[in-house]
VMD Tcl script that draws the C-alpha trace (Angstrom):
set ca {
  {83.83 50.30 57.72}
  {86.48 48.27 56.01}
  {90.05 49.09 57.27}
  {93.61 47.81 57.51}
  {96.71 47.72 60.04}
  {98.55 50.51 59.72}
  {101.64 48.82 61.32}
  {100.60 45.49 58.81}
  {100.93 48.32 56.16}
  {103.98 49.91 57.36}
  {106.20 46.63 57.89}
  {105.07 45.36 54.51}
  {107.71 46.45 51.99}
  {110.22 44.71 54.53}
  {108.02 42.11 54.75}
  {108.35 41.80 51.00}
  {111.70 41.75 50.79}
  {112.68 39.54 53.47}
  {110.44 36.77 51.70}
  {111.66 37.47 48.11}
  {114.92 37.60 48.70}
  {115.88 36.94 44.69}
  {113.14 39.70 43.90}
  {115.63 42.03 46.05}
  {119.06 41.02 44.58}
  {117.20 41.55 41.12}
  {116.22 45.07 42.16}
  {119.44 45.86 44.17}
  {120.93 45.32 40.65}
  {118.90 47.34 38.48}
  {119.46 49.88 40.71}
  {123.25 49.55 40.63}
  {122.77 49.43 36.71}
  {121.09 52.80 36.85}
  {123.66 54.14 39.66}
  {126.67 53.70 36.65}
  {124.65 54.68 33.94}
  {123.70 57.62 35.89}
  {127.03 58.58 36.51}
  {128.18 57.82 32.90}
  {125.58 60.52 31.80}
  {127.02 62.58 34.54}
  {130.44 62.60 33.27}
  {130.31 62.86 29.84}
  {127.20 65.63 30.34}
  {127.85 68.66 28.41}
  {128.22 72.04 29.85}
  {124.60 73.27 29.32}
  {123.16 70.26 31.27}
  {126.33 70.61 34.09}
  {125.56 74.30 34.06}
  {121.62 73.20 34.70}
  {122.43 70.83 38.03}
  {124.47 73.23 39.28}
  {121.43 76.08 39.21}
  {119.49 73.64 40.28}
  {121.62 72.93 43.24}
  {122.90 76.22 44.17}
  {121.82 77.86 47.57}
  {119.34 80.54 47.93}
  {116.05 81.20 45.85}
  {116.48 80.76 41.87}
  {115.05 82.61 39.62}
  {111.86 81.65 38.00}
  {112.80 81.68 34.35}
  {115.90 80.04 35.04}
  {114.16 77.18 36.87}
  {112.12 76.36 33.58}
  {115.64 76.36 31.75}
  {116.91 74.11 33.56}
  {114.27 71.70 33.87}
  {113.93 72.10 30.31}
  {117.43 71.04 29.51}
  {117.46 67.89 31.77}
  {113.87 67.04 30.92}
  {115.57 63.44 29.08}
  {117.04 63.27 32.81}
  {114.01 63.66 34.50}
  {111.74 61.36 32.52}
  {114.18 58.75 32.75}
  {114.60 58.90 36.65}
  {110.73 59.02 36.74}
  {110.61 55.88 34.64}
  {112.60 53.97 37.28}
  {110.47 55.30 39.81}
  {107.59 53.90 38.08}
  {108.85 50.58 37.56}
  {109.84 49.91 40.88}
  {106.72 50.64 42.21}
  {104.91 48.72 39.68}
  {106.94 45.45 40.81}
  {105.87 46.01 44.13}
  {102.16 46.84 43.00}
  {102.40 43.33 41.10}
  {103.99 40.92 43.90}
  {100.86 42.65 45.99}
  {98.00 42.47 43.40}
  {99.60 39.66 41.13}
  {101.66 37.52 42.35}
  {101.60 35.34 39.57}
  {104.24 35.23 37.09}
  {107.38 36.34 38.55}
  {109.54 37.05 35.17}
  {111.87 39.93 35.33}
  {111.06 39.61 39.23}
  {108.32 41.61 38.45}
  {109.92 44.77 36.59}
  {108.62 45.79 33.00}
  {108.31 48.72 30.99}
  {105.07 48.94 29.65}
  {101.32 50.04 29.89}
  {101.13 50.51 33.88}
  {104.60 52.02 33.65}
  {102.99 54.67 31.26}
  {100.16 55.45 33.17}
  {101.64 55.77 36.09}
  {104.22 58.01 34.72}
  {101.01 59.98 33.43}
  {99.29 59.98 36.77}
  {102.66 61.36 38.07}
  {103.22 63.98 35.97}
  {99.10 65.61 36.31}
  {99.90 65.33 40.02}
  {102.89 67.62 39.74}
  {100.45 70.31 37.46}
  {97.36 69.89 40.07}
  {99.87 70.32 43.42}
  {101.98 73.28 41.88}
  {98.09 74.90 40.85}
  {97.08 74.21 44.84}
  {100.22 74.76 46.37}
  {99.78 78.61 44.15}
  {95.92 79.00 45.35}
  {97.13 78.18 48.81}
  {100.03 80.60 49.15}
  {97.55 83.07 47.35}
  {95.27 82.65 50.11}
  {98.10 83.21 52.70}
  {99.21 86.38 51.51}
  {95.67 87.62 51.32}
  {95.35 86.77 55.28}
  {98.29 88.59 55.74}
  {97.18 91.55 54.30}
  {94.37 91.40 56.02}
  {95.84 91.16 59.07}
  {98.08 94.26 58.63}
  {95.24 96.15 59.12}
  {95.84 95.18 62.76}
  {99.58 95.34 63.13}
  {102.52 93.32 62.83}
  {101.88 91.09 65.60}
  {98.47 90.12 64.53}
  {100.51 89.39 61.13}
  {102.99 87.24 62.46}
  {99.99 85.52 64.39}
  {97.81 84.92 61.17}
  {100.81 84.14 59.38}
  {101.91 81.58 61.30}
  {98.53 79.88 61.96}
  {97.62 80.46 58.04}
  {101.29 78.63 57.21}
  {100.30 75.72 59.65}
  {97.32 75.35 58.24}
  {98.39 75.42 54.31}
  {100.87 72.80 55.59}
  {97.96 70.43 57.09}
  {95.39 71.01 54.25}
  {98.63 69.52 51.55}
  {99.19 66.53 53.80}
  {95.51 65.86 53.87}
  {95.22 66.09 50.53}
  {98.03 64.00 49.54}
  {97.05 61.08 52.06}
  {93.69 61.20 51.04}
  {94.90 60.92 46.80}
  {97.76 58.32 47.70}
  {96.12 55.37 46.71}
  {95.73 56.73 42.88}
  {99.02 55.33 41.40}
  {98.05 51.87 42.60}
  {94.07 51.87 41.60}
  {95.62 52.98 38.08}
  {97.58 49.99 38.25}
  {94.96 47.61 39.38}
  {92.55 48.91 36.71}
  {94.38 49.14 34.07}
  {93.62 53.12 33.12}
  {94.03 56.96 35.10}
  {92.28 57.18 38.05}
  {92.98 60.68 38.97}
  {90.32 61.38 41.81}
  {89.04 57.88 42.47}
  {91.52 57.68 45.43}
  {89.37 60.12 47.91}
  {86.07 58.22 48.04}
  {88.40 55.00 49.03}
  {90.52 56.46 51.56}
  {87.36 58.39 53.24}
  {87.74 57.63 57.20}
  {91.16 56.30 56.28}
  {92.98 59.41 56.71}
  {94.66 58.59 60.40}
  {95.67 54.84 59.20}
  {97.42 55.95 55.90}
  {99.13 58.77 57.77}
  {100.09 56.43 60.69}
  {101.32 53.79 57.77}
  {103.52 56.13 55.90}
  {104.95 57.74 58.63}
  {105.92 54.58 60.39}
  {107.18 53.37 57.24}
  {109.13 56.79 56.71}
  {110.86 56.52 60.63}
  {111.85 52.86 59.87}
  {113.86 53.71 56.32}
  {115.57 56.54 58.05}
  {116.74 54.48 61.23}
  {117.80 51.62 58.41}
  {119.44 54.34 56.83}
  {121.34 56.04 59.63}
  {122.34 52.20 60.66}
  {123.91 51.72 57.62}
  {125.62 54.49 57.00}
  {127.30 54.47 60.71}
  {128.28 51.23 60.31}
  {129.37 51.60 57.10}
  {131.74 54.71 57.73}
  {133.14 52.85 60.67}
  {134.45 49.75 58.50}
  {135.65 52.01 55.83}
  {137.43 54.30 58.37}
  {139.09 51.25 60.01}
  {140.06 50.12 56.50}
  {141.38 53.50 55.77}
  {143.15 53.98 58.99}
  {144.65 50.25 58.26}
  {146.65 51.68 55.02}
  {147.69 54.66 56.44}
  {144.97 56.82 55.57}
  {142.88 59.71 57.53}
  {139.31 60.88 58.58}
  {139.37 63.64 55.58}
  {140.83 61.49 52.96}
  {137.69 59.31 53.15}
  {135.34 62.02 53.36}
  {137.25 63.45 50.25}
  {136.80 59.94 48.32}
  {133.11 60.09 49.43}
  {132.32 63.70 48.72}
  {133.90 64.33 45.42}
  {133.38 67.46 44.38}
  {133.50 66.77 40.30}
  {132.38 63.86 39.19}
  {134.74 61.90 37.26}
  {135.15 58.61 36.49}
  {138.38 58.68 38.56}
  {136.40 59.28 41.91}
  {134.08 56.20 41.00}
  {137.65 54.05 40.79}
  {138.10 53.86 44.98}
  {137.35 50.57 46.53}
  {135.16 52.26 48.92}
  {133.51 54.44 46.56}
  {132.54 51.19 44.83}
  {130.92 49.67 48.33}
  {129.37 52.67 49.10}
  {127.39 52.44 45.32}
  {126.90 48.89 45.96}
  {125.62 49.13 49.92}
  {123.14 52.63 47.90}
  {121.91 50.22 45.56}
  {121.00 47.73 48.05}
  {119.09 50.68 50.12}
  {117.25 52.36 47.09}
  {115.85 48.78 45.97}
  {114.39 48.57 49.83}
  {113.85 52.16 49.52}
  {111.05 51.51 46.88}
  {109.68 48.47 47.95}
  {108.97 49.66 51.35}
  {108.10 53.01 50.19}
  {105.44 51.64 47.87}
  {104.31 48.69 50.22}
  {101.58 50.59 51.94}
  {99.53 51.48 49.70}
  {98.84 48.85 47.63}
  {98.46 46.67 51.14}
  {95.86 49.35 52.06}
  {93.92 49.11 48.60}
  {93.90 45.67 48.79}
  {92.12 45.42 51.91}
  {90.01 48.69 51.25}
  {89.15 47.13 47.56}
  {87.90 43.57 48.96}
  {88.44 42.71 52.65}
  {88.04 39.41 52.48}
  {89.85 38.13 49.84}
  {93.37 39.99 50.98}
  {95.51 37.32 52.42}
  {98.76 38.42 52.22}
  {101.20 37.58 49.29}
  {103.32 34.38 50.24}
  {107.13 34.22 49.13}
  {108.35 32.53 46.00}
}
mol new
graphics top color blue
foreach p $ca { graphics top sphere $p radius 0.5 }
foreach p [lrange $ca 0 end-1] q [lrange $ca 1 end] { graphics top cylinder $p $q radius 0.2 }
display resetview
């Protein structure tokens, strides 16, 4: 059975951008482009669309109706953050499954964009209709189990909740290849992702996961040593603990909070992490369809 390194997998969006370094910069920008004109549509948002992140935001369960308002007032919002999505992972799909042709480093806006935006959005309909069959299922268990008492419920419950948890991970392992054999192929493959990944399950897991523990220590790395040079800079000009926490936690967002020096590193330093972000994010799986798709003709991508 063909398979892959999961740790191979894992390491490769770092990989990627340790070797393409002007790939990187040219991502780390786009990113900071969409950072400021996200906050431009921020600030001059109206009050419908404020009123609809705030919902959307607040604590505590919202209501269902209101939900669909909201979404349906920041829908332009939503399809242009899922746009981005899509073309950063369709760079790093290309530097994996053609390398040739770097222009744009690798970002576009076009067919493969599209589909994978489609492929994205039928994922969302089929996991909110399983995620509803499988809480279904789960409340019928635990009316079953009432029958017996409430500690059998709590039991069945719990065990029916673990379960429901481990079936959704499954499934989502198994169908993670999809956005990049749509890409490769050139049309939708909605379902052609479980025959590849059969007997794959434990590598892609193992993958992702390792690839998930190494963003968040890069992550928690950066942002400690990040808060410690701006509080020494603070603490240099007279300032305090709280009025950097205040610069960095603005309540409203105006574009008077985006005018601090260290507002303006911390964008910069985000930009730089949400172009890894995506590369190492989308890395795996298009390593692990390459080797799946053709073992032996899946050297690995040299730099530029």
């Amino acid at each position: 059975m063909a398979g892959f390194s999961p740790s191979d997998a894992a390491l490769e969006g770092f990989r990627l951008t340790r070797e393409r370094p002007k790939a990187l910069l040219a991502w780390t920008l786009f990113a900071l482009l969409i950072s400021v004109a996200g906050a431009v549509i921020t600030i001059n948002m109206p009050a419908d669309g404020r009123a609809a992140l705030q919902s959307l935001e607040a604590d505590g369960a919202i209501d269902p109706g209101a939900l669909m308002q909201a979404l349906l007032v920041l829908s332009p919002l939503l399809v242009f953050g899922l746009s981005v999505q899509c073309m950063m992972a369709a760079a790093v799909y290309r530097i994996l499954l053609r390398p040739v042709g770097d222009r744009f480093s690798y970002l576009r806006f076009g067919g493969d964009e599209l589909r994978l935006m489609g492929l994205t959005l039928i994922y969302l309909v089929l996991a909110v209709f399983l995620i509803a069959i499988v809480q279904l299922g789960v409340a019928l268990l635990g009316l079953l189990a009432s029958i017996a008492g409430e500690a059998a419920t709590t039991f069945v419950l719990a065990v029916a909740e673990l379960f429901s948890l481990g079936l959704l991970i499954f499934v989502g392992i198994r169908m993670s290849l999809a956005p990049v054999i749509t890409f490769d192929r050139g049309k939708l493959a909605v379902f052609e992702s479980w025959a590849m990944t059969r007997g794959q399950f434990w590598r892609l897991g193992g993958a992702y996961l390792l690839a998930v523990c190494c963003l968040v220590v890069l992550a928690v790395v950066t942002l400690v040593v990040f808060f410690c040079l701006s509080l020494a800079a603070m603490m240099a000009t007279g300032g305090e603990v709280a009025d950097l926490v205040a610069i960095l936690r603005a309540r409203e967002v105006t574009a008077s909070s985006y005018a601090s020096p260290f507002m303006i590193a911390y964008v910069l330093i985000g930009s730089l992490f949400t172009a890894m972000y995506y590369a190492v994010l989308a890395a795996p799986g298009a390593f692990a369809y390459r080797a799946l798709k053709d073992p032996s003709t899946s050297p690995p991508a040299t730099a530029a």
